[in-house]
C-alpha positions as CSV (number, residue, x, y, z in Angstrom):
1,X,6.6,20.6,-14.7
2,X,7.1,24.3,-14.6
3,X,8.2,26.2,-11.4
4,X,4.3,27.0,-10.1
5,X,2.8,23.1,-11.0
6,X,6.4,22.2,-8.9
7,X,5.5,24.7,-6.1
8,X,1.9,23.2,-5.8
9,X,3.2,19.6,-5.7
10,X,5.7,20.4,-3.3
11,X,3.7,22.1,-1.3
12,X,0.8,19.0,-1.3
13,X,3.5,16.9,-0.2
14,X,4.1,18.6,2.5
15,X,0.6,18.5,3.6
16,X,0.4,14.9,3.1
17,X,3.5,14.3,5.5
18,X,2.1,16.6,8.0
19,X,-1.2,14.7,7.8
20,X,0.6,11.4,8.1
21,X,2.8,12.9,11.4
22,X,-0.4,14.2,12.7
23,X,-1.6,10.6,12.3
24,X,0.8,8.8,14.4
25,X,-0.4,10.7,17.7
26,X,-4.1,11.3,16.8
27,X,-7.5,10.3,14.9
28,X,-8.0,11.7,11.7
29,X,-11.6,12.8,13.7
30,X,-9.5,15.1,16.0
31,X,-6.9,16.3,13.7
32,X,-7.5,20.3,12.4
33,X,-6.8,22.2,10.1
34,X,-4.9,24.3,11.6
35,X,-2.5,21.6,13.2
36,X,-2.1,20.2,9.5
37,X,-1.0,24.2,8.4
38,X,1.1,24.4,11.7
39,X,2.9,21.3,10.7
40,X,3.5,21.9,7.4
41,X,4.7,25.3,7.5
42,X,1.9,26.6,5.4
43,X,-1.1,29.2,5.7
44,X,-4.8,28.6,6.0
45,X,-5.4,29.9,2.8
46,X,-2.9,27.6,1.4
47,X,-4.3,24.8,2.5
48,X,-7.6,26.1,0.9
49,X,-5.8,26.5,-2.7
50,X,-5.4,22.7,-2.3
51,X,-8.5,21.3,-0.9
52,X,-12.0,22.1,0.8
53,X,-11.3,20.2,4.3
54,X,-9.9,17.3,5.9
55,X,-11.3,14.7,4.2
56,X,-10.0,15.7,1.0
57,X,-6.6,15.8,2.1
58,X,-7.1,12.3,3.4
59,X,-8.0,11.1,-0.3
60,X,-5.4,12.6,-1.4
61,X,-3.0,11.3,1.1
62,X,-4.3,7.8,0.3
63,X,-3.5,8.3,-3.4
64,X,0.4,9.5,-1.8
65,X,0.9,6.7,0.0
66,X,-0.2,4.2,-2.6
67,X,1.4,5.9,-5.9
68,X,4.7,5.9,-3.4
69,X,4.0,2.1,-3.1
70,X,3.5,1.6,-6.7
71,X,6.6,2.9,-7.6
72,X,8.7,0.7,-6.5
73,X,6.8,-1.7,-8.7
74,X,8.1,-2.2,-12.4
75,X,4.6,-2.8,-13.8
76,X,2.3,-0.8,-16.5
77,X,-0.6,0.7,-14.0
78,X,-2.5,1.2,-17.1
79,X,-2.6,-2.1,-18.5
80,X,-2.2,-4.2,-15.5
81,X,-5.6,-6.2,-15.9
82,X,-5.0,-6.9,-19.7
83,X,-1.4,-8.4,-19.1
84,X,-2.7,-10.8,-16.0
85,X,-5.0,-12.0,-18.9
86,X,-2.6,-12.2,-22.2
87,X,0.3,-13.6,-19.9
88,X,1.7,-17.0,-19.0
89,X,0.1,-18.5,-16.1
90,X,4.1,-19.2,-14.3
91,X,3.9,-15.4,-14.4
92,X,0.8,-15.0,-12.7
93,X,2.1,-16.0,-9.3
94,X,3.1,-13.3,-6.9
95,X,4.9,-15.1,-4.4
96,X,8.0,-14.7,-6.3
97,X,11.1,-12.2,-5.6
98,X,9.8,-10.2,-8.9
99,X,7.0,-8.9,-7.1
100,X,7.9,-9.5,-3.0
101,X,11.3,-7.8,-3.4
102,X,10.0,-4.5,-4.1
103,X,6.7,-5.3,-1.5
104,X,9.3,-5.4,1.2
105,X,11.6,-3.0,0.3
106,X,9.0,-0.1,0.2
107,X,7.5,-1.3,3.6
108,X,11.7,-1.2,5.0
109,X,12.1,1.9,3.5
110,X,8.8,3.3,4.4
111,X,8.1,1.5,8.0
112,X,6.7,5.1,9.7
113,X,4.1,5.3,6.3
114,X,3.3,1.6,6.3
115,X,2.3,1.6,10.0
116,X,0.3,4.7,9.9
117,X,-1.8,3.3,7.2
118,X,-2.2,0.1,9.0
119,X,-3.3,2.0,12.2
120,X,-5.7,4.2,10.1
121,X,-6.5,1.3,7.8
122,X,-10.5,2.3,7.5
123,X,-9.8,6.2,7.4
124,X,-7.3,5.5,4.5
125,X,-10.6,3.3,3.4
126,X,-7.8,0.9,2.3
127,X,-11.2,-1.5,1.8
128,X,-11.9,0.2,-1.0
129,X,-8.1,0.5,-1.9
130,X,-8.2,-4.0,-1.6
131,X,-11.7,-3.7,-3.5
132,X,-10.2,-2.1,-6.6
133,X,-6.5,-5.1,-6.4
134,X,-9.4,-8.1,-6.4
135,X,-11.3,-6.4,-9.1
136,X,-8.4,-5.4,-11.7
137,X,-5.5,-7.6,-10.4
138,X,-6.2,-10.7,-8.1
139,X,-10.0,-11.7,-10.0
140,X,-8.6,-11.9,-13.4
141,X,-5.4,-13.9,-12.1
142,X,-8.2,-16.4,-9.8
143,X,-10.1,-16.5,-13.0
144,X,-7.1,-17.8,-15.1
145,X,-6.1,-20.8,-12.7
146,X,-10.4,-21.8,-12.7
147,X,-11.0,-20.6,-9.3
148,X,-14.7,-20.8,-8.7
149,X,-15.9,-17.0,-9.0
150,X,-17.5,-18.3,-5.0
151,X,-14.4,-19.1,-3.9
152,X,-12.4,-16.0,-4.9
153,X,-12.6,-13.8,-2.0
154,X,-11.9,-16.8,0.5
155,X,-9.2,-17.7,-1.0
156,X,-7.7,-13.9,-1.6
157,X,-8.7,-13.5,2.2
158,X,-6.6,-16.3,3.2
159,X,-3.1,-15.5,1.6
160,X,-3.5,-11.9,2.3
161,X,-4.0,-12.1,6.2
162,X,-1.2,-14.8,6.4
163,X,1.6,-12.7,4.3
164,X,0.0,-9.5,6.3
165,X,0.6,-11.5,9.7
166,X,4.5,-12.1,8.5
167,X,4.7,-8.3,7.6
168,X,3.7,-7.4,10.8
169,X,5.9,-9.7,12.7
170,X,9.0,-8.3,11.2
171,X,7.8,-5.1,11.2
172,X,7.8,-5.3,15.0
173,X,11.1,-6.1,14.8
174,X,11.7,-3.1,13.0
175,X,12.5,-5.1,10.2
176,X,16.1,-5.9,11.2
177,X,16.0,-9.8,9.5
178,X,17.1,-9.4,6.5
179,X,14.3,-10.2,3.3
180,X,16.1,-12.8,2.3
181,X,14.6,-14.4,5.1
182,X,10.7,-12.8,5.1
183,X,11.1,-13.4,1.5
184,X,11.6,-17.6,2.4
185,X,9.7,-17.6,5.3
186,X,6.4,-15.8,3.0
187,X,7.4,-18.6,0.1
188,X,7.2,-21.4,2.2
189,X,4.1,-20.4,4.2
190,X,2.0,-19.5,0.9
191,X,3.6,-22.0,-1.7
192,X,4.4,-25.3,1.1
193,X,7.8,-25.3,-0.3
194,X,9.6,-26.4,3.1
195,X,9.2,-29.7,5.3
196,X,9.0,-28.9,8.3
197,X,9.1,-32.3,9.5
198,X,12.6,-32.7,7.4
């Protein structure tokens, strides 16, 4: 990256975090452009170098937040659907350390980000964002264990709302128990590993 391509992508950054600070107090409807300049120490006609308006930021703030997610991930972007299908199914299961270690630690590490999106879920369009996980990650895995192609969503629906709901309970403890613990308390909820009556 030379020193102008760094300047650019240092300088989107810091229109994406102001976007995101903005966000916390405020509807991306009500949210200017001149409040994003104003909080990102930039110019109007710096902001216009980047992007036409708003809304363009915004898709590229979604793309931020979710390439910031991915990275904590040790997985080939690229591939991903071709390896769910070549794999071993006892890899296919991501209830598993491998995959809710790194889940956890970017939502610790990133609480401020994570809640914002949540808040702003359908300006983030993270529908779109889940659309895209079913289609290239969570279909093909479904599709592997014979999951009626019917049955997919519900069943996708289902684990997703209930790890979500454990997410947000720690988060609103600031996520002070350790993830050992959310990591046990996900693993037993999702794969019935614990008797609760034992």
């Amino acid at each position: 990256m030379n020193k102008n391509e760094s300047k650019y992508f240092n300088t989107a950054i810091r229109m994406d975090e102001a976007l995101i600070t903005l966000l916390e107090k405020k509807d991306f409807e009500y949210i200017t452009i001149k409040e994003i300049c104003d909080t990102a120490g930039v110019n109007r006609s710096t902001f216009y170098l980047h992007y036409e308006n708003t809304s363009d930021l915004l898709k590229e703030t979604t793309r931020y937040i979710m390439d910031k997610h991915l990275a904590y991930y040790e997985i080939d972007k690229e591939r991903i659907s071709l390896q769910f299908e070549t794999c071993k199914r006892d890899e296919l299961l991501f209830i598993t350390d491998k995959y809710l270690a790194p889940y956890l630690t970017f939502i610790k590490e990133n609480q401020r980000l994570f809640k914002v999106s949540i808040k702003h879920f359908n300006s983030f369009n993270m529908n779109e964002v889940y659309g895209r996980m079913f289609e290239h990650i969570f279909n093909p895995i479904l599709e592997r264990f014979h999951v009626p192609e019917k049955e997919r969503s519900y069943m996708m629906k289902f684990y997703l709302t209930g790890v979500f709901a454990i997410v947000m309970e720690w988060l609103e403890k600031n996520c002070s128990d350790d993830m050992e613990t959310v990591t046990r308390v996900i693993t037993d909820c999702v794969m019935g590993e614990r008797n609760v009556n034992g």
